[in-house]
C-alpha positions in Angstrom: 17.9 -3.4 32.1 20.1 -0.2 33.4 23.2 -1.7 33.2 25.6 -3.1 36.4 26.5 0.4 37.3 23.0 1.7 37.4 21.2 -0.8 39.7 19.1 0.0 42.2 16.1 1.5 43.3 17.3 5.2 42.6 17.9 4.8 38.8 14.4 5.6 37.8 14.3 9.0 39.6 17.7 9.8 38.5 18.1 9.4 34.9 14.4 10.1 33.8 13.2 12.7 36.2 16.3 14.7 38.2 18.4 14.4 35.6 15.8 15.1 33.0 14.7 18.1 35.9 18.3 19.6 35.3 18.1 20.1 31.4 15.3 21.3 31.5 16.7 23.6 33.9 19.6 24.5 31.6 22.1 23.0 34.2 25.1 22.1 33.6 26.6 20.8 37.2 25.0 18.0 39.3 25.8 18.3 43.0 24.7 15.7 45.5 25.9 14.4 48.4 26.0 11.1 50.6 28.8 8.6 51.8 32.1 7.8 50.7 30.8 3.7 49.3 27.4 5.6 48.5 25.1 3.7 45.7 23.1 7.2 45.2 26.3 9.2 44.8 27.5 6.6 42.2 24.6 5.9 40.3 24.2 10.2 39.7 27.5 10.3 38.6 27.3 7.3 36.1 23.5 8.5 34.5 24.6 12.0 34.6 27.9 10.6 32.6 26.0 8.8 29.7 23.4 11.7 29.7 26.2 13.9 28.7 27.6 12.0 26.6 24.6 11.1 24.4 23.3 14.8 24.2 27.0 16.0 24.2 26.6 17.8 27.1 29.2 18.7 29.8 28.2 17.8 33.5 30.5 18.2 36.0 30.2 16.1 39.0 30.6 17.2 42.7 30.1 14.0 45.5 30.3 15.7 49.2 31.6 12.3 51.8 32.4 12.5 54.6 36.2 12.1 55.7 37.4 8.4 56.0 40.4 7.4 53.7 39.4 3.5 52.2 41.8 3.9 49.2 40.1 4.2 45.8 37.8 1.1 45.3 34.4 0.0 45.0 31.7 3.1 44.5 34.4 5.6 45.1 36.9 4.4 42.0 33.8 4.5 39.5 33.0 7.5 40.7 36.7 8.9 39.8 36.5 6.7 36.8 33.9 8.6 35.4 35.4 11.9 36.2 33.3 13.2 39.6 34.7 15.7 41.6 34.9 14.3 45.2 34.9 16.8 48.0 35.5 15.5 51.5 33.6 16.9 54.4 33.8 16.9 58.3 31.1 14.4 59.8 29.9 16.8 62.0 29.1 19.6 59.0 27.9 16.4 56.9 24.9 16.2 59.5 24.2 19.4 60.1 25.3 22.0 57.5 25.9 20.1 54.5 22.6 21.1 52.2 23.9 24.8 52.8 27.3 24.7 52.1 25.8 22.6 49.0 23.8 25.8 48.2 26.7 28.3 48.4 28.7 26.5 46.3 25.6 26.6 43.5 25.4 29.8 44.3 29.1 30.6 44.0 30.0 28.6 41.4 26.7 30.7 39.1 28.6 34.1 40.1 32.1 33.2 39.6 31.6 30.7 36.2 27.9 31.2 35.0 27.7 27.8 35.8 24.1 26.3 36.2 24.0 23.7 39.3 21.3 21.4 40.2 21.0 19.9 43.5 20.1 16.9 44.1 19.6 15.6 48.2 21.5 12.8 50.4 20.0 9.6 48.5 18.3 12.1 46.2 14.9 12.9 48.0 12.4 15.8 46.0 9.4 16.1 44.7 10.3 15.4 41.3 11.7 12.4 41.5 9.1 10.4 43.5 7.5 10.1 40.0 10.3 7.9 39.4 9.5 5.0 41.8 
């Protein structure tokens, strides 16, 4: 019922509670992270997409991967397609400093733009969206 680019167990918590978490919020960029093929990463960006699109909102999209070049296919091309912003990272900063640098960018990107970030865990993990499942 969510469509072929929304399967998956994670659906639920996105689109009706994170998602729904971050305009509540007043946010207006979704960060979250996870691997280059990942279903989470892809599934965000495509929910966040036709959220913004049916309130007329503007999301922008940042995906942190970690370095390996596979071309653009599978999760990765809908993921461009639907206009994320990819950012590659070391492996070795993806396991260990990754949910910091995430926070610093929020942080940055508030000071710099007035920009509004939410941010949303490897596989998307919180409180909040356990109601979901």
């Amino acid at each position: 019922m969510t469509g072929s680019t929304l399967s998956g167990n994670k659906v639920h918590s996105l689109e009706f509670i994170l998602l729904a978490d971050a305009l509540d919020k007043k946010c207006d960029t979704i960060f979250t992270c996870g691997g280059i093929q990942s279903n989470h990463c892809r599934s965000t960006a495509v929910a966040a997409r036709q959220l913004a699109k049916l309130l007329k909102l503007s999301f922008d999209l940042f995906f942190f991967m970690q370095t390996m070049d596979i071309g653009c296919k599978g999760n990765l091309f809908l993921n461009k397609l639907v206009g994320s912003q990819i950012i590659v990272v070391p492996q070795l900063q993806y396991k260990s400093g990754l949910k910091q640098m995430m926070e610093k960018m929020c942080e940055k990107l508030l000071k710099e733009q007035g920009s509004s970030a939410y941010l949303i865990e490897v596989g998307g993990p919180s409180y909040m969206g356990m109601f979901g499942y």
